[in-house]
N, C-alpha and C positions, 0 to 999 in steps of 0.2 A: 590881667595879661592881655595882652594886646592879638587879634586875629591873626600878624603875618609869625608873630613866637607862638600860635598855638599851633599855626598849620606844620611851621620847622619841626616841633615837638611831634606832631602826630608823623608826620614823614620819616623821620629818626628813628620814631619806637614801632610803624610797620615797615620798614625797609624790609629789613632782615625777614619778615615774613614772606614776602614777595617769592622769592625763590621757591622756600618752602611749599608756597600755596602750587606753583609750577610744577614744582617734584610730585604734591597732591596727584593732579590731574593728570599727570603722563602714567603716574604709578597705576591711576585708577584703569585709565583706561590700558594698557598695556595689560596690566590683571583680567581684565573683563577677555580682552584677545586671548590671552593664554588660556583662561577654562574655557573658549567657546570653541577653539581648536582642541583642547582636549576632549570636549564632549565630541565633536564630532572628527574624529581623524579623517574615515574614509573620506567627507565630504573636504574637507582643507587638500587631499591629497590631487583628487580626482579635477578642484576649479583649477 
């Protein structure tokens, strides 16, 4: 197989992860915000 059909191939088969890996990292962090305002309400209320 030749290099510019291997890079097609690999592009192809992570596209569709690309997104996924985005949703990852918003999820994560978004998660991490929501218990660190639950641990501390007064302090979230009060800044």
């Amino acid at each position: 197989m030749r290099f510019p059909e291997l890079m097609f191939l690999g592009a192809v088969l992570l596209w569709p992860l690309v997104p996924l890996y985005l949703l990852c990292i918003v999820w994560q962090t978004d998660f991490k915000l929501v218990a660190r305002s639950k641990q501390r309400p007064t302090e979230g209320a009060r800044s």
